[in-house]
Kinemage of the C-alpha trace (Angstrom):
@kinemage 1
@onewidth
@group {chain A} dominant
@subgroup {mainchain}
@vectorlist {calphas} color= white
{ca unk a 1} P 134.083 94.814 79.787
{ca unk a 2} L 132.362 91.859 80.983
{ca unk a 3} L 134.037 91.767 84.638
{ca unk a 4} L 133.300 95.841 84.642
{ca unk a 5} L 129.292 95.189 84.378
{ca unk a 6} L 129.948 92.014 86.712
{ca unk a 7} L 131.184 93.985 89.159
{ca unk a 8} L 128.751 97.024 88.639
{ca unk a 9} L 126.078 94.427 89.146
{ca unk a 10} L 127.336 92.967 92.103
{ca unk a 11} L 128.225 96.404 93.889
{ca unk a 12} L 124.674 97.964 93.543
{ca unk a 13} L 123.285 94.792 94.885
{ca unk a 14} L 125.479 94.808 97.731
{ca unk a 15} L 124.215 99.200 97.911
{ca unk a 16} L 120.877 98.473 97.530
{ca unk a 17} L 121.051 95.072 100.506
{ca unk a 18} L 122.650 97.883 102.658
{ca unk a 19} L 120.663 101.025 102.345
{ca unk a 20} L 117.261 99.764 101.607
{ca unk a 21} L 118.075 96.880 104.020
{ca unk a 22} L 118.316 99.348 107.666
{ca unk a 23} L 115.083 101.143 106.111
{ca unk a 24} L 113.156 97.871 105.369
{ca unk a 25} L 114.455 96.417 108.613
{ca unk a 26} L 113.057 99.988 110.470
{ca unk a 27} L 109.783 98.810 108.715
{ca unk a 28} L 109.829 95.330 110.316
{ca unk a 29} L 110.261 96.470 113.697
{ca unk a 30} L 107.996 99.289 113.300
{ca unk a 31} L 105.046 96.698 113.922
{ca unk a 32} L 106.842 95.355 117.317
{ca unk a 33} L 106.849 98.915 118.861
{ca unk a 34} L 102.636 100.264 119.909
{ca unk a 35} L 104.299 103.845 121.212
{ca unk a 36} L 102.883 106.037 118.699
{ca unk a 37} L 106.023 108.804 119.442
{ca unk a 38} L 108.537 105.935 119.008
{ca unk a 39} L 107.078 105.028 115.393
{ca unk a 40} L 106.903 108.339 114.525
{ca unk a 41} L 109.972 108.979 115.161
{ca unk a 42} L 111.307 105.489 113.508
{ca unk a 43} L 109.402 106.896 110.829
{ca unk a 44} L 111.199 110.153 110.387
{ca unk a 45} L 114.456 108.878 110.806
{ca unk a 46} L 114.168 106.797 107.623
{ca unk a 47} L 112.422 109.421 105.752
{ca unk a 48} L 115.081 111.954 104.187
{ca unk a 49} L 116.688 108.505 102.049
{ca unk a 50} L 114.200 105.615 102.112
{ca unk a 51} L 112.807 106.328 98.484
{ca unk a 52} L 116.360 107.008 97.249
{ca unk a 53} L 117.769 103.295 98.572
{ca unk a 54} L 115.552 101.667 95.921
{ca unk a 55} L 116.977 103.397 93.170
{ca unk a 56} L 119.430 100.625 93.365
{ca unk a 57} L 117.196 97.892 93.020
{ca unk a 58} L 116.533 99.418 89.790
{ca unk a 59} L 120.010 99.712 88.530
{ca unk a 60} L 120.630 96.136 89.465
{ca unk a 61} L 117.399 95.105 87.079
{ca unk a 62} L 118.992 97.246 84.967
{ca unk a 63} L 122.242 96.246 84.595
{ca unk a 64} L 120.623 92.643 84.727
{ca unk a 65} L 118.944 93.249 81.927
{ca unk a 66} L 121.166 94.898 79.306
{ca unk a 67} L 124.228 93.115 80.045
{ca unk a 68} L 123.336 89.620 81.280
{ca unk a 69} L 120.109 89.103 79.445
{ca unk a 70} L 120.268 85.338 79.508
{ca unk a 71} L 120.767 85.406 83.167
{ca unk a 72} L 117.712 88.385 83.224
{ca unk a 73} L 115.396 85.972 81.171
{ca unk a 74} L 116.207 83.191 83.351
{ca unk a 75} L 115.503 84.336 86.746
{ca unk a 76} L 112.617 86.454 86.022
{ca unk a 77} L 110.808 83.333 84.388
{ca unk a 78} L 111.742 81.618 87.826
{ca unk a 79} L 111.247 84.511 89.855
{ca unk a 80} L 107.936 85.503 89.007
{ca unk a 81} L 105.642 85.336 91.633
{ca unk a 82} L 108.433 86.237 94.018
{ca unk a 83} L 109.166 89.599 92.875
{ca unk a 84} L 105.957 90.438 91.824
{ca unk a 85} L 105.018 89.464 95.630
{ca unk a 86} L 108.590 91.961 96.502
{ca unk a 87} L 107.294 94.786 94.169
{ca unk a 88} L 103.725 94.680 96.108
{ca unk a 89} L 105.422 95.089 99.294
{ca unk a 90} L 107.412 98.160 98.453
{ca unk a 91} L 104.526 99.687 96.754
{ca unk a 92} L 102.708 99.001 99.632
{ca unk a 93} L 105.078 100.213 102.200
{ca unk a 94} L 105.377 103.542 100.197
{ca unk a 95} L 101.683 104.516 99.990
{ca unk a 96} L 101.329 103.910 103.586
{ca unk a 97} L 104.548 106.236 104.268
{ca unk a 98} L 103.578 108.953 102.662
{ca unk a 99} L 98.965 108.054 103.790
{ca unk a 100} L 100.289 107.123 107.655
{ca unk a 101} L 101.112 110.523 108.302
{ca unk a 102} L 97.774 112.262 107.476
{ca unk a 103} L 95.164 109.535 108.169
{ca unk a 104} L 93.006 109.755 111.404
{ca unk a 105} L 90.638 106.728 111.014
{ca unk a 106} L 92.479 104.514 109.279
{ca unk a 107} L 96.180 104.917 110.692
{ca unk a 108} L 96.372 101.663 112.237
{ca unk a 109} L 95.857 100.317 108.582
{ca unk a 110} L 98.427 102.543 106.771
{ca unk a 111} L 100.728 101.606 109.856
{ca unk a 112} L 99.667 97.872 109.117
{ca unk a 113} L 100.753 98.136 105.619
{ca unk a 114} L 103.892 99.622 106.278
{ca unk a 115} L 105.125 96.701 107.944
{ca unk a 116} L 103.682 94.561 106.169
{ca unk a 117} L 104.892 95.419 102.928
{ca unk a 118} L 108.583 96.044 104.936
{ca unk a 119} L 108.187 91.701 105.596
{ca unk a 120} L 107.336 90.831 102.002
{ca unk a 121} L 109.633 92.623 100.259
{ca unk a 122} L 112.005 91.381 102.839
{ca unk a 123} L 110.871 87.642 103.126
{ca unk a 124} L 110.837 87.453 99.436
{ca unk a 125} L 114.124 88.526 98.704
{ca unk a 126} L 115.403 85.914 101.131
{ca unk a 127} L 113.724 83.153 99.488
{ca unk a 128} L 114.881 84.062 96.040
{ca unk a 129} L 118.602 83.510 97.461
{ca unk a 130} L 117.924 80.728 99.182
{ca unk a 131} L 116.550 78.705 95.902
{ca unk a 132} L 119.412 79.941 94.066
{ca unk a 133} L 121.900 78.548 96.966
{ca unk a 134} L 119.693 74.891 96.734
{ca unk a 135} L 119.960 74.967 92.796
{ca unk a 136} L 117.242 76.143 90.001
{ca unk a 137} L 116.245 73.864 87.287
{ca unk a 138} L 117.779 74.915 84.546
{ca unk a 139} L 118.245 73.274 80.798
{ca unk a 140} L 120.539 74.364 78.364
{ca unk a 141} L 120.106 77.718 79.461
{ca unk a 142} L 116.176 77.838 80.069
{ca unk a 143} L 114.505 77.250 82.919
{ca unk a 144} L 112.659 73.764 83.321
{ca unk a 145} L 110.810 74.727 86.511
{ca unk a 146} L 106.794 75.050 88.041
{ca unk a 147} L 105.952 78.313 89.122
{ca unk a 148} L 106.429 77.244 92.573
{ca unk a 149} L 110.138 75.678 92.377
{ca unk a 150} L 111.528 78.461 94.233
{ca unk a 151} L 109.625 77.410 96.971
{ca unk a 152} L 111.098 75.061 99.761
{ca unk a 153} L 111.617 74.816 103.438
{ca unk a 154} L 115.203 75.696 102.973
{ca unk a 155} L 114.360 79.079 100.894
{ca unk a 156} L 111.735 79.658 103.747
{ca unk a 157} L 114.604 79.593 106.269
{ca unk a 158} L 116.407 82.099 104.165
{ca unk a 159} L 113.751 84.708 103.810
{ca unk a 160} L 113.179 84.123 107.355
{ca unk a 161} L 117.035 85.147 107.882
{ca unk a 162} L 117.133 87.731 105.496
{ca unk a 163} L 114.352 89.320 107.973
{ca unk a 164} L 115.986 89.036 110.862
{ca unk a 165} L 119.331 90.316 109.044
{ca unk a 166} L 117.388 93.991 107.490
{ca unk a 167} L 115.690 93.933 111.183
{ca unk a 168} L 119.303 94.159 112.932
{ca unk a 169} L 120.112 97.010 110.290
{ca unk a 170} L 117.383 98.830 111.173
{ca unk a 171} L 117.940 98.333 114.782
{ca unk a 172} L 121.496 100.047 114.201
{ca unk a 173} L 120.156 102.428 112.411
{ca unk a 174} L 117.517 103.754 115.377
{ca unk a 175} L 120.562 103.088 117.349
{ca unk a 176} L 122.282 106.080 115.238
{ca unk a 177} L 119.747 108.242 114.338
{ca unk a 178} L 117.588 108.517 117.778
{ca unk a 179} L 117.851 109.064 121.291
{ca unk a 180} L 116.132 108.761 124.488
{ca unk a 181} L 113.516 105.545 124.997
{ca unk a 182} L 113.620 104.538 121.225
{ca unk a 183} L 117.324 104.026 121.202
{ca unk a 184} L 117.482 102.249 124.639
{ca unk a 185} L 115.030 100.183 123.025
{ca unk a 186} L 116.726 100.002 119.706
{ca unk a 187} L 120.115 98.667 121.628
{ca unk a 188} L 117.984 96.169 123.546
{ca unk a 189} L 116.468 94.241 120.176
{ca unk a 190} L 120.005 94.642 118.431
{ca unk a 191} L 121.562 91.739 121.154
{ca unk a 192} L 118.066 89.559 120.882
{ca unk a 193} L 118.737 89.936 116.648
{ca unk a 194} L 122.473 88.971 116.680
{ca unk a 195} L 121.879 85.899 118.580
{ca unk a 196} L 119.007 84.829 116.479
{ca unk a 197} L 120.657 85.868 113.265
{ca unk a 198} L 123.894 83.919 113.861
{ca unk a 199} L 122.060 80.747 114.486
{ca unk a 200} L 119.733 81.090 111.924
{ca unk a 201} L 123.010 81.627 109.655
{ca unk a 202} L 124.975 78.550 110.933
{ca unk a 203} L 121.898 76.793 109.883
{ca unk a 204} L 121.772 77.869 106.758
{ca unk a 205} L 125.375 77.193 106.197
{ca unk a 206} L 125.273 73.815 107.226
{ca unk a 207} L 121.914 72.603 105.157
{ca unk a 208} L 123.242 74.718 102.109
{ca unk a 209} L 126.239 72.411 102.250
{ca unk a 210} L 123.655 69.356 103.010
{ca unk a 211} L 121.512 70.150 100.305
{ca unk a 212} L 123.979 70.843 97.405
{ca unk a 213} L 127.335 69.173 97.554
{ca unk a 214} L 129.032 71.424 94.786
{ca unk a 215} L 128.954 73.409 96.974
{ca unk a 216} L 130.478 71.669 99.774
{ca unk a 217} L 132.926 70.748 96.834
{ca unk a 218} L 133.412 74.280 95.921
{ca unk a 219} L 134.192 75.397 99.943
{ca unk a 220} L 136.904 72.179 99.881
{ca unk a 221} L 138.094 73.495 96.295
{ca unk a 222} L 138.680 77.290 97.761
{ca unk a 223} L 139.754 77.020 101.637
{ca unk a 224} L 139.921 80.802 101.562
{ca unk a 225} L 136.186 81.011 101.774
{ca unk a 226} L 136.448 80.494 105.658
{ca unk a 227} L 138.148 83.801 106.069
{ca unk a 228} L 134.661 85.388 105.411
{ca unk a 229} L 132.690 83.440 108.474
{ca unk a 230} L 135.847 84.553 110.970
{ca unk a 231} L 135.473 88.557 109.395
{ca unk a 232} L 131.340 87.984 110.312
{ca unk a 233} L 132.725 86.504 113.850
{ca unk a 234} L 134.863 89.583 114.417
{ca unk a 235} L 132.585 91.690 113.384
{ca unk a 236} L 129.717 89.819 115.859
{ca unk a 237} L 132.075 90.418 118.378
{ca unk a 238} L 132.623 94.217 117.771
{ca unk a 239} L 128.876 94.945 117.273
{ca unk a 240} L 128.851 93.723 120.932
{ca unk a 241} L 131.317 95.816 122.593
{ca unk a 242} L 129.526 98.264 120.483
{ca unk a 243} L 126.169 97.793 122.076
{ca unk a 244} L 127.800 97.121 125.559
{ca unk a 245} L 129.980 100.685 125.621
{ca unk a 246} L 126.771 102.052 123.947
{ca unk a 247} L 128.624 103.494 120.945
{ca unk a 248} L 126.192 104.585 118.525
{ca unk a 249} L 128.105 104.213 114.895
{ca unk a 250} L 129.882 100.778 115.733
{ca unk a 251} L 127.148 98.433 115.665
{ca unk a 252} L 125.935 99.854 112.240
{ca unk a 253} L 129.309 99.211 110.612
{ca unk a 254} L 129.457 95.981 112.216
{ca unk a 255} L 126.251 95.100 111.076
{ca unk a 256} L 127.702 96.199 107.372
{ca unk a 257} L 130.653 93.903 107.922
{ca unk a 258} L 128.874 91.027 108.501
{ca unk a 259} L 126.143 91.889 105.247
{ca unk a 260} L 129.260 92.350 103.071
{ca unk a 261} L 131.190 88.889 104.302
{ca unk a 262} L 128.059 87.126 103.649
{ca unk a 263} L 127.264 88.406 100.372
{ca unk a 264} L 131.228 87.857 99.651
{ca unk a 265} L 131.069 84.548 100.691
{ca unk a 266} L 127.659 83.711 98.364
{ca unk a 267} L 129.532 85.281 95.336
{ca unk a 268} L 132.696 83.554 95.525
{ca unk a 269} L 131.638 80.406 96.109
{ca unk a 270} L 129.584 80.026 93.030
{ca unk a 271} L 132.033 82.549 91.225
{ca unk a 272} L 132.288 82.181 88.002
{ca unk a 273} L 128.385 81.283 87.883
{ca unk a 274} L 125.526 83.452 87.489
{ca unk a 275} L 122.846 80.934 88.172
{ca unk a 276} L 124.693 78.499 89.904
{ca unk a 277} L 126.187 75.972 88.597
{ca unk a 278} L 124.365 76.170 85.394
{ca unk a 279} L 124.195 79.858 83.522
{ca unk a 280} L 128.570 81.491 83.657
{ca unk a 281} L 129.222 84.948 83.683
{ca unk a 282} L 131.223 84.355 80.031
{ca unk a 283} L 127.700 82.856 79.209
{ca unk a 284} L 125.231 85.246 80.114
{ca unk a 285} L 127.284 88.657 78.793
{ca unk a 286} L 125.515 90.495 76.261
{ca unk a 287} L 127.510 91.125 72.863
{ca unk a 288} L 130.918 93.500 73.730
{ca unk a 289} L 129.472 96.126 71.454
{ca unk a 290} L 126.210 96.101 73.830
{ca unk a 291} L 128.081 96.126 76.940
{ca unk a 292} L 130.266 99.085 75.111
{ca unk a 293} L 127.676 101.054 74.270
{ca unk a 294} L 126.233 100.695 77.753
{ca unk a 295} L 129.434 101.693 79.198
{ca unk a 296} L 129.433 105.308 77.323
{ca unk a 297} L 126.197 106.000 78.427
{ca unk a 298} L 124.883 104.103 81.977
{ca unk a 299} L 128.601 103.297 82.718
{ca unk a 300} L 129.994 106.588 82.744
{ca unk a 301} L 127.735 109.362 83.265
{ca unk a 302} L 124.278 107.502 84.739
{ca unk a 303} L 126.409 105.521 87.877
{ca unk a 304} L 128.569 108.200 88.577
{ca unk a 305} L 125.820 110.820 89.243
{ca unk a 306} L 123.928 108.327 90.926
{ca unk a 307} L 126.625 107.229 93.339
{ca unk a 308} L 127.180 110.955 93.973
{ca unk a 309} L 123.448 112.124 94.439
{ca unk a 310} L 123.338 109.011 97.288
{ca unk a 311} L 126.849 110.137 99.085
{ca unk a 312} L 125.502 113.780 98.769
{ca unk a 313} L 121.937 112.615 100.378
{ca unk a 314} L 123.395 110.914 102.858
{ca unk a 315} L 126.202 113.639 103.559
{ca unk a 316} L 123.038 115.917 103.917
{ca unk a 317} L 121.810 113.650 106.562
{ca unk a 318} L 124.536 112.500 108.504
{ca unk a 319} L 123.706 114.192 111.738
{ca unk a 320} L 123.502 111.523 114.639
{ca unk a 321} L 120.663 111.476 117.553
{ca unk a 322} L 120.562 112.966 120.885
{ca unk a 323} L 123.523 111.305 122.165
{ca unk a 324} L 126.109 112.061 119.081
{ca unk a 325} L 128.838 112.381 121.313
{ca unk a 326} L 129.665 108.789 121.905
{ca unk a 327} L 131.562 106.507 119.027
C-alpha cells in the first residue's frame, strides 16, 4: 500500500510538471511576444485545459498530506514562503486570464500579471527542487532550518532552469496548437530554449554532484542512472529533426521525454528517500489502515475519474493548428 500512494504521488507530480508546465511556459513567453493577435491567440490555445492542469497540484498536496504526513509537515515548514510565493503566482495568472480579455485601460496590467505570475509559480517551483537536490536541514525528522534555507545560488539556478524547461513546453505547445506567424515564431524560440536548457542542465548536474557527494556516491552506487541523460540526449536530438522537418507533434513529445528522464533520474537517485537523505518513504507512510482507507475512497473512485475527466478534456481538444497535416 505504501509503494501504491508512492507511486500515485510521484505520477501526478510528473501530470501536473507536464500539463501545467506547456501552459505556464505559454505564460512566460507570453511577455516576450508585443503582437497583440499572437498573445491572443497564445492565450486561447491554452484556454480549454489550463485551469484543469492544476487540479494535479492539488492531488499531489493531497496525497502528500494523507499518506506521507511526516514528509507533508516537513516540507511545508521549509517550504513556506516558497509556495505561498507559487500560490500568488497562479492566483495571479488566473485573475488576469479570465480580467485580460475584457479590460480596455488596464490590459497591459492584466497582461503583466499573467506573466508574471506564469515566472513565480515557475521560478519557485524550481528552487524548491533545487534545495531539496543540495540537502534540507533536517533533525530527527523536523526541520532545523531559517525561513530562508531554501534559498541559495544553486536553487536560484534551478528555478532559473525550471523556467526555461515550462518555456520550451510551451513553445511546443504553440508549435501544435497554432499556425501561421505565431508558430514560425514558436519553432524559432524552441532551438534558442534547447540550447540554453541543456547547458543550464549540465550545470546543474555537475554542481549537484559538487555540492552533495551522496549523491555523487549514489550515481557511482547505481551506474544505471546514466541511461536517463542518453534518453534526454536522444530525445534533444529528435526534438531537432522535429523542429528542422517542421513536424508539429514531435518536438512536444520530445520535450515530454526529456521532463520525464529528468524527473526519473531525480527520483531514483535519492530513491528510497523522501527528503533526501534524511525522511524514507517506510518513514514518512501514514498508518496502513490510513493509507487503506484512502485507497477505497481517493484511490479508487476520486483518481480514476480524475484521470478520465483530463484524457476526456484533452480528447475534446486534440485538434492541431493550421498546418495539422505534418507529423
Amino acid at each position: 500500500m505504501v509503494l501504491f500512494w508512492f507511486s500515485v504521488l510521484a505520477f501526478s507530480i510528473l501530470l501536473y510538471v507536464l500539463l501545467d508546465g506547456f501552459d505556464l511556459g505559454v505564460g512566460i513567453l507570453f511577455g516576450l511576444s508585443r503582437d497583440e493577435y499572437r498573445r491572443r491567440e497564445m492565450m486561447a490555445s491554452v484556454a480549454p485545459v489550463w485551469d484543469g492542469n492544476e487540479t494535479w497540484l492539488i492531488v499531489s498536496g493531497v496525497v502528500l498530506w494523507g499518506a506521507f504526513p511526516i514528509v507533508y509537515a516537513t516540507l511545508f515548514s521549509a517550504f513556506y514562503l516558497p509556495l505561498i510565493f507559487m500560490l500568488a503566482g497562479l492566483i495571479l495568472r488566473g485573475v488576469a486570464f479570465e480580467f485580460r480579455e475584457n479590460a480596455r485601460r488596464l490590459r497591459i496590467v492584466w497582461g503583466l500579471a499573467f506573466c508574471g505570475g506564469s515566472v513565480l509559480a515557475a521560478f519557485m517551483q524550481g528552487v524548491m527542487v533545487g534545495a531539496l537536490v543540495e540537502g534540507l536541514p533536517v533533525v530527527h525528522g523536523d526541520y532545523a532550518g531559517s525561513d530562508f534555507s531554501w534559498l541559495s545560488p544553486f536553487a536560484v539556478l534551478c528555478g532559473v532552469g525550471l523556467c526555461l524547461g515550462y518555456s520550451l513546453l510551451g513553445a511546443c505547445w504553440l508549435v501544435r496548437k497554432c499556425g501561421g506567424e505565431t508558430q514560425a515564431w514558436a519553432y524559432r524560440l524552441i532551438a534558442g530554449l534547447s540550447v540554453a536548457l541543456g547547458l543550464l542542465l549540465a550545470v546543474v548536474f555537475v554542481l549537484a554532484l559538487a555540492l552533495n557527494p551522496r549523491v555523487m556516491d549514489r550515481w557511482l552506487e547505481r551506474p544505471y542512472l546514466f541511461v536517463f541523460p542518453l534518453i534526454g540526449v536522444v530525445a534533444a536530438i529528435v526534438l531537432a529533426l522535429g523542429v528542422r522537418r517542421r513536424r508539429v507533434r514531435a518536438p512536444g513529445y520530445a520535450a515530454a521525454v526529456t521532463f520525464i528522464a529528468a524527473f526519473a533520474t531525480f527520483a531514483i537517485t535519492f530513491w528510497p528517500y523522501m527528503v533526501p537523505f534524511s525522511i524514507t518513504v517506510d518513514q514518512a507512510a501514514a498508518p496502513h489502515a490510513s493509507l487503506a482507507f484512502m485507497f477505497w475512497g481517493e484511490g479508487l473512485f476520486v483518481l480514476p475519474l480524475m484521470l478520465i475527466y483530463t484524457i476526456v478534456g484533452y480528447r475534446v481538444f486534440r485538434a492541431d493548428g493550421m498546418n495539422s497535416s505534418q507529423y
